[in-house]
C-alpha positions as CSV (number, residue, x, y, z in Angstrom):
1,X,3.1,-11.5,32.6
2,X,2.3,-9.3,35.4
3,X,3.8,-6.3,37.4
4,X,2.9,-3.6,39.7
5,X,3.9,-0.1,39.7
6,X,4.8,1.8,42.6
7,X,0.7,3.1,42.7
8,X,-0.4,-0.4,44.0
9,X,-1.5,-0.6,40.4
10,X,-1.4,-3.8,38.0
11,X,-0.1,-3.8,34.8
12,X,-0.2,-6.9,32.4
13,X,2.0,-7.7,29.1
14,X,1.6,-9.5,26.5
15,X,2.0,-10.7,22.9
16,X,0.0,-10.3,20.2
17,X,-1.4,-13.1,18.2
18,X,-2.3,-11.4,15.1
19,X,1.5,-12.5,14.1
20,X,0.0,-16.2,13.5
21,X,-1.8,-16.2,10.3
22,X,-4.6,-18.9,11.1
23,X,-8.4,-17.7,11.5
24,X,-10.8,-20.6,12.2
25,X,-11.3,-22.7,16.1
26,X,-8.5,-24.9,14.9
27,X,-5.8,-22.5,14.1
28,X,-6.5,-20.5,17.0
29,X,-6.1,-23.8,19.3
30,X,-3.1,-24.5,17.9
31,X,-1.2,-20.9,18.3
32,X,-2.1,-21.1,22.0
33,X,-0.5,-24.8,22.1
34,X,2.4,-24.2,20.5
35,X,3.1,-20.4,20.8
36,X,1.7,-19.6,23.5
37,X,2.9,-22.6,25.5
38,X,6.3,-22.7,24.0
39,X,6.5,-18.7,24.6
40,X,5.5,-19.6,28.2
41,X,8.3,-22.5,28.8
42,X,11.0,-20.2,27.4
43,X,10.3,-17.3,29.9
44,X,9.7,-19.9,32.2
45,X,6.7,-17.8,34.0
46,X,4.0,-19.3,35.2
47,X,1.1,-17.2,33.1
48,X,1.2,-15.4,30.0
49,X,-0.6,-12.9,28.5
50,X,-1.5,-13.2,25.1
51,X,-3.6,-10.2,23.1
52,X,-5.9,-12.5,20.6
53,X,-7.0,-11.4,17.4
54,X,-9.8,-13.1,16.6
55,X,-11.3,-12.7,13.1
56,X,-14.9,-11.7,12.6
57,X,-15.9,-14.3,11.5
58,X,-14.3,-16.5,14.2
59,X,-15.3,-13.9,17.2
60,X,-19.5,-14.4,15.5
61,X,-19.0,-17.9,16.0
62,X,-17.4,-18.4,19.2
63,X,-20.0,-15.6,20.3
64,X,-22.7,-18.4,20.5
65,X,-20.5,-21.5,20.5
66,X,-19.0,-24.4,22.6
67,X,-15.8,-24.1,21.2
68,X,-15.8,-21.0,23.5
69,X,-15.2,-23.1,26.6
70,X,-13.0,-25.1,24.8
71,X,-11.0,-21.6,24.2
72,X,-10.7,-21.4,27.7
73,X,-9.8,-24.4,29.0
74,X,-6.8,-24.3,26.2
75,X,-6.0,-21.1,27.6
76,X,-6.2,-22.4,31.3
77,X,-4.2,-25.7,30.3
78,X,-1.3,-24.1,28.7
79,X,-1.1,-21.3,31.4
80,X,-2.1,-18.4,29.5
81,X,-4.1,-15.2,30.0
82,X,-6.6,-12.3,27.8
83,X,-6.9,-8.7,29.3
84,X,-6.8,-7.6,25.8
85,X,-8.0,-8.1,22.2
86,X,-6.5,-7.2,19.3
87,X,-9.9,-6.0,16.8
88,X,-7.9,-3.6,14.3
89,X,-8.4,-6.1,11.3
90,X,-11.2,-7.4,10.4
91,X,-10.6,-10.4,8.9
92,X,-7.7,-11.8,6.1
93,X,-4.8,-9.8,8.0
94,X,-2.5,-12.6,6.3
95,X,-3.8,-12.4,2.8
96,X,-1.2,-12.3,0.3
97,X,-1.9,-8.6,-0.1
98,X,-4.0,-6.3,2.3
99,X,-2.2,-2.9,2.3
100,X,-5.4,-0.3,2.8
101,X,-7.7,-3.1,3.2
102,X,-6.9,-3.3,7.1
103,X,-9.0,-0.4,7.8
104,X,-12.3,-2.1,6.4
105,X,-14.8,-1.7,7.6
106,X,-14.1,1.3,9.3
107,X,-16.0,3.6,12.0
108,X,-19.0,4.6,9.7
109,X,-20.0,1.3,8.7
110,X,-22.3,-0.4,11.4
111,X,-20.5,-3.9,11.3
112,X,-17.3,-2.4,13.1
113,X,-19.7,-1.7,15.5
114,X,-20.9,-5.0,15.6
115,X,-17.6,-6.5,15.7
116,X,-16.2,-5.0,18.5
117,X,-19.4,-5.4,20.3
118,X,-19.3,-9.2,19.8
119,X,-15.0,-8.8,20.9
120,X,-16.4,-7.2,24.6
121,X,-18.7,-9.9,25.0
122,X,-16.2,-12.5,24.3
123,X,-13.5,-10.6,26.0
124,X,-15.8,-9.8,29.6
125,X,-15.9,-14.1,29.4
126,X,-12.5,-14.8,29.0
127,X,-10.7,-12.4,31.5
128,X,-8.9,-13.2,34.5
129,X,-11.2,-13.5,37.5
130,X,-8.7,-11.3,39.4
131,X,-8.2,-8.6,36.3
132,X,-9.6,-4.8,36.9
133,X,-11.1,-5.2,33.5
134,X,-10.4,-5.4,29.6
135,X,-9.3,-3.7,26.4
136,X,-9.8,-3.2,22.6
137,X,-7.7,-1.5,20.5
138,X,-9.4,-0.6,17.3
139,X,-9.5,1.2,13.8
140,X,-7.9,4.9,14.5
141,X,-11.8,5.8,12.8
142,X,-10.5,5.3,9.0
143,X,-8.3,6.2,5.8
144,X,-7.9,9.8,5.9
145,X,-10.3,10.0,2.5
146,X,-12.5,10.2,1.9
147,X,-13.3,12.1,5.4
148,X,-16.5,14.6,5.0
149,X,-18.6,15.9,8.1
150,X,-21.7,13.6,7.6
151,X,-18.4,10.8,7.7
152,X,-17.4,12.4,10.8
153,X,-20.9,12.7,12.4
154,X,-21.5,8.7,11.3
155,X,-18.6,7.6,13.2
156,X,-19.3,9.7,16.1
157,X,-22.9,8.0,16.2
158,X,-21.3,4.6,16.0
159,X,-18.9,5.3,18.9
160,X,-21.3,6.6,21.2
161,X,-23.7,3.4,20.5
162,X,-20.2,1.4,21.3
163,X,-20.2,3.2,24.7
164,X,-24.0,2.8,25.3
165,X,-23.4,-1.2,24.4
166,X,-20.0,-1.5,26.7
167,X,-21.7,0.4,29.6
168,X,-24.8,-1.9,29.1
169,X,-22.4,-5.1,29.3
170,X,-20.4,-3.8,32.4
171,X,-23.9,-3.6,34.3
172,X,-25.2,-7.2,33.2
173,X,-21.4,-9.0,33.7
174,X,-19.6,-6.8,36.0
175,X,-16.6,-7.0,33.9
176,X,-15.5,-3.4,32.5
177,X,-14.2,-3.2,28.4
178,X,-12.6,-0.2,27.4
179,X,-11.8,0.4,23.2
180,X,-8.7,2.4,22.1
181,X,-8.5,3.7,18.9
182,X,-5.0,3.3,17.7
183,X,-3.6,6.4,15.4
184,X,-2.0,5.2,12.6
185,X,-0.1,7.2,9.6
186,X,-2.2,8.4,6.9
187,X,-5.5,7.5,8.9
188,X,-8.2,10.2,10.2
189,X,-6.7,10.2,13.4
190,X,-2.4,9.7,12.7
191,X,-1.2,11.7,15.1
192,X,-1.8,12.8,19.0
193,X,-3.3,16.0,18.3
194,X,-5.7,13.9,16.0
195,X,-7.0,12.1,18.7
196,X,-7.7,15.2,20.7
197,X,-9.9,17.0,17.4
198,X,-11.0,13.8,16.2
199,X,-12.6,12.2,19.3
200,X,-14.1,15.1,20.9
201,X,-16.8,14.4,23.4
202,X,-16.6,11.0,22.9
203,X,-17.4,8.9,26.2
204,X,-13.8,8.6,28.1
205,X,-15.3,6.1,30.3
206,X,-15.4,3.5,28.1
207,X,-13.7,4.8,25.0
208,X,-10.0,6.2,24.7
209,X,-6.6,5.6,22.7
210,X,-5.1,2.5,22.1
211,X,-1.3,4.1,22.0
212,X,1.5,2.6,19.3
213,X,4.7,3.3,20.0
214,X,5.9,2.1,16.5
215,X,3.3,4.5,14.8
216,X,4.2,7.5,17.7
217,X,7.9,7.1,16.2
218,X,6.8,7.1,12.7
219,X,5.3,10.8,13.0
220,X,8.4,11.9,15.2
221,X,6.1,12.6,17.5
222,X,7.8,13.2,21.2
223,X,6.6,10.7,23.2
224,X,6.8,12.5,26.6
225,X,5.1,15.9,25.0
226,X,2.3,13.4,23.1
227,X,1.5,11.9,26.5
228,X,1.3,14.9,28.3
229,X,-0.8,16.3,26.0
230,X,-3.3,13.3,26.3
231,X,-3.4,13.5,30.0
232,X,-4.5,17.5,29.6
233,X,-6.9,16.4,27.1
234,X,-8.6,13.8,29.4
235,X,-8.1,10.7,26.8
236,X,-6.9,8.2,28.7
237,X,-4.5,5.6,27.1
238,X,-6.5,2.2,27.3
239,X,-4.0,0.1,26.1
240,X,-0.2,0.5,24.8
241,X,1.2,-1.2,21.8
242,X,4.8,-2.1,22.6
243,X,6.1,-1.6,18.8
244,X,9.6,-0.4,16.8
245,X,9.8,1.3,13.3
246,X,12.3,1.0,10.8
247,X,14.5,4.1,10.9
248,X,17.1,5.4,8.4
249,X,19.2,8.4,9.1
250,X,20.5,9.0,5.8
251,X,17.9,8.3,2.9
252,X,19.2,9.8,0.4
253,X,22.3,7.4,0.3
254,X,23.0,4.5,-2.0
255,X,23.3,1.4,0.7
256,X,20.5,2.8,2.7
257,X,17.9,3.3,-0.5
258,X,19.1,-0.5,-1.3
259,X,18.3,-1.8,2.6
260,X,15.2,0.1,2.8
261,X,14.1,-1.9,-0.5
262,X,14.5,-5.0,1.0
263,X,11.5,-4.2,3.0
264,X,9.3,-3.5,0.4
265,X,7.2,-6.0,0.0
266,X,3.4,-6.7,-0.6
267,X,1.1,-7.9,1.9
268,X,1.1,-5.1,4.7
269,X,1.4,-0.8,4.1
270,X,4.5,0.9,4.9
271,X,3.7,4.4,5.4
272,X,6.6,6.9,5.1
273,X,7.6,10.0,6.9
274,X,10.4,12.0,6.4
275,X,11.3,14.7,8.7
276,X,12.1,17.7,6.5
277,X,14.0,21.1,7.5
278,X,10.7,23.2,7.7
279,X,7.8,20.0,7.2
280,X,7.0,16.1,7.5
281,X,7.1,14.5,4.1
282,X,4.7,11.8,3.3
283,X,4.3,8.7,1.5
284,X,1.5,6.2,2.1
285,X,3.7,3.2,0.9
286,X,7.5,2.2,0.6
287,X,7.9,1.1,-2.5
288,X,6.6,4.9,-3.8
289,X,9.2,6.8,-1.3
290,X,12.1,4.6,-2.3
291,X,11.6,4.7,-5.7
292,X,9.6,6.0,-8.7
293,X,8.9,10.1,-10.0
294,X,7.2,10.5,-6.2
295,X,10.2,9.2,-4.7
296,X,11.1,11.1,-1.2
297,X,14.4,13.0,-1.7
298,X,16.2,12.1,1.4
299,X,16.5,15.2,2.6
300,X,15.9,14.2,6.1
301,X,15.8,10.9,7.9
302,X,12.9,8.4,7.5
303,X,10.6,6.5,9.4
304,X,8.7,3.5,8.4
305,X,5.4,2.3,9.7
306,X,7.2,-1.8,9.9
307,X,7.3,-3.3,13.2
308,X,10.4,-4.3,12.7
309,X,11.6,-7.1,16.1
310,X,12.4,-4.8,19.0
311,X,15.1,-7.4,20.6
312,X,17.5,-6.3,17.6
313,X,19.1,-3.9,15.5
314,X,18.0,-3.8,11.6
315,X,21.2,-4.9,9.6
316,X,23.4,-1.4,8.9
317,X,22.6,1.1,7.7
318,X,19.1,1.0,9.1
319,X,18.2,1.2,12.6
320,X,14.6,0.9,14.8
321,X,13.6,3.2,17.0
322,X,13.2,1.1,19.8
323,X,14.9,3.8,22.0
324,X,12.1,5.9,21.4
325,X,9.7,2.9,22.4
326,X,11.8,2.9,25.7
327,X,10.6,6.4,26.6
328,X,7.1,5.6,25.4
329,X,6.7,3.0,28.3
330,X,9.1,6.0,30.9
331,X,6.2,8.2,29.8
332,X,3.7,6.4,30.7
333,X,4.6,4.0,33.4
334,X,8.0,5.9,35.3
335,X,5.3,8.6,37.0
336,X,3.9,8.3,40.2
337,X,0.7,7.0,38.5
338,X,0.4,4.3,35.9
339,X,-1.3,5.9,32.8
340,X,-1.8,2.4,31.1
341,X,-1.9,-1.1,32.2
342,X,-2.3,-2.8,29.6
343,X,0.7,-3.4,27.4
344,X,0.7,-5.6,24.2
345,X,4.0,-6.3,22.6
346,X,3.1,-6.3,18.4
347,X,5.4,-7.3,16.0
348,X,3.4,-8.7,13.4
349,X,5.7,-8.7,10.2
350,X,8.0,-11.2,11.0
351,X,6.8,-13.5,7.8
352,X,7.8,-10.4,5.7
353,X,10.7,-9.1,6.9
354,X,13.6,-9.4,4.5
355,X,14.0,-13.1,3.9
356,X,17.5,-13.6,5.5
357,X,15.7,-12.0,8.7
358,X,12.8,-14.6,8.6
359,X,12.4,-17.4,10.8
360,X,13.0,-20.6,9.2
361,X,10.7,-23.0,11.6
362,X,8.1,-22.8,14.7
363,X,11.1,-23.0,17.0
364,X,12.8,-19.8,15.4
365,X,9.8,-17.6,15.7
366,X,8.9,-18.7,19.4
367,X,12.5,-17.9,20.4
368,X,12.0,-14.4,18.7
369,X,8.8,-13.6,20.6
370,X,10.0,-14.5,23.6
371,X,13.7,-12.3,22.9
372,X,11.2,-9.2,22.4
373,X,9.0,-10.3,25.1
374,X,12.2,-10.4,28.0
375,X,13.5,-7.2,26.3
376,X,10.0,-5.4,26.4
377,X,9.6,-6.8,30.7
378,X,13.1,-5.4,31.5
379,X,12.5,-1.8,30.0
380,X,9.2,-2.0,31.9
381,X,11.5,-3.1,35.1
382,X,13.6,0.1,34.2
383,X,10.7,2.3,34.9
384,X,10.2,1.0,38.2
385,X,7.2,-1.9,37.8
386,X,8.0,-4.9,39.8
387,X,7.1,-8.5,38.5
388,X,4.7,-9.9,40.7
């Protein structure tokens, strides 16, 4: 899907594929067929935009492959359009359990580099021949530990080798890539003011933040103040991950510790913050915060890094903080200038939300997606884009 804002400017939505849990040719073929297709007929648009995640594995061998126009002419047939790539995990992102796992490799370990290399390629060959250019949202660096200075200085090596590989590729292809790191709780780079320490004299060019509105809620960070602060700072926000986190207003009560166990669960991390009268608590996990001697009091209310479907409300007593989604996308795209234009709506838990929330068939999830997809275009409609 496709607007422009009131610059001129165009900015493209889409949905993320990493919620389909296939990762060979064959899999791939058939969540554009069926999900992206059947996403497409329900919002009755004529082109789509799908963010692919594409495995390692799968991105090496469609790198060098046939099966690469075959990826295209799927894409083309069924109506569908890349601007951007989902490379966060690596590979097994539906593995029964993968909690911390997502962040490996990370940015000190050369294959990340590699990877996301290969994703450029492959993106700057699928894109639009009318899109401006391309984006990656990747690993916010690591884990937060181990993080030593020769770590830091590794990463930093890696990053600028990324920028000297994308700024090679624009020359040969003419087809621009940027990479967003996407802060995450309990990573090197969590929080806005991260970003700015972390990433340094990085090359802004071709590297910047990927910015998650679910994980931006989860730190009760502002969203107005965090994208100010950006704009100072001169890191510009290559891609924006339309995304809603599981709130609770009162922990420390009964019904609410008993909903916010039927999240728990064990394939993805649930990183907890609780806003405290003087501090932000932390717990890298729910199960820990909810329960157990490290249990959080309560004393404040919670956020939890679950990207929970935007369209609705969490059963009572638990709510989302999809309001606070809504002023990510005022913040960056009601101004007289569009700050992003890329927008990837990612809401990859719906196989583990609590099982009465699940979807029970194919049908179920497309008509989900394409619920969050219509209420994710009319909040962008709200801050003054116009569908083209």
């Amino acid at each position: 899907m496709r607007f422009t804002h009131p610059d001129g400017s165009r900015v493209h939505l889409a949905y993320c594929t990493n919620v389909h849990p296939a990762e060979d040719i064959d899999g791939l073929m058939r969540q554009l067929r069926v999900f992206g297709g059947g996403i497409r007929a329900e919002l009755d648009v004529d082109r789509l935009g799908v963010g692919l995640w594409l495995p390692a594995p799968l991105a090496a061998h469609l790198a060098d492959h046939p099966d690469l126009d075959r990826l295209r002419a799927t894409l083309d047939d069924h109506g569908l359009e890349v601007v951007t790539l989902n490379a966060f995990p690596y590979r097994g992102f539906h593995d029964p359990v993968v909690k911390k796992a997502v962040y490996s490799p990370d940015w000190v370990e050369t294959r990340r580099l590699e990877y996301t290399l290969t994703c450029a390629r492959l993106l700057a060959r699928l894109l639009p021949d009318d899109a401006a250019r391309g984006s990656i949202s990747t690993v916010p660096l690591a884990w937060r530990a181990p993080w030593y200075s020769d770590r830091r200085l590794r990463a930093h090596e890696l990053l600028d080798r990324l920028a000297e590989g994308l700024t090679k590729q624009t020359a040969e292809t003419g087809r621009p890539i940027r990479v967003g790191l996407e802060p995450e709780p309990g990573c090197v780079v969590e929080t806005v003011d991260d970003a700015i320490d972390q990433l340094s004299g990085i090359d802004t060019d071709h590297i910047g933040l990927c910015l998650d509105a679910c994980h931006l809620a989860v730190a009760f960070e502002d969203p107005t103040a965090a994208v100010r602060r950006l704009v100072d700072a001169g890191l510009p926000i290559v891609k924006t991950q339309a995304s809603a986190a599981l709130h609770a207003a009162a922990p420390a009560d009964r019904a609410t510790r008993q909903a916010l166990s039927s999240y728990a669960e064990d394939r993805f991390l649930h990183q907890v913050r609780e806003r405290g009268p003087s501090r932000i608590a932390e717990r890298d996990d729910l199960p820990e915060a909810v329960d157990g001697r490290r249990a959080l009091r309560g004393d404040g209310p919670w956020r939890v890094h679950f990207h929970v479907p935007i369209h609705r409300r969490p059963e009572p007593p638990l709510e989302s903080t999809r309001g606070e989604l809504g002023e990510t996308l005022d913040a960056l795209l009601g101004g007289p200038v569009a700050l992003t234009d890329h927008v990837e709506m990612e809401t990859y838990t719906w196989s583990v939300l609590p099982e009465r929330q699940r979807p029970g068939s194919d049908a179920e999830l497309i008509s989900g997606l394409t619920a969050e997809l219509r209420w994710v275009a009319d909040r962008m409609r709200r801050a003054g884009l116009e569908t083209t």
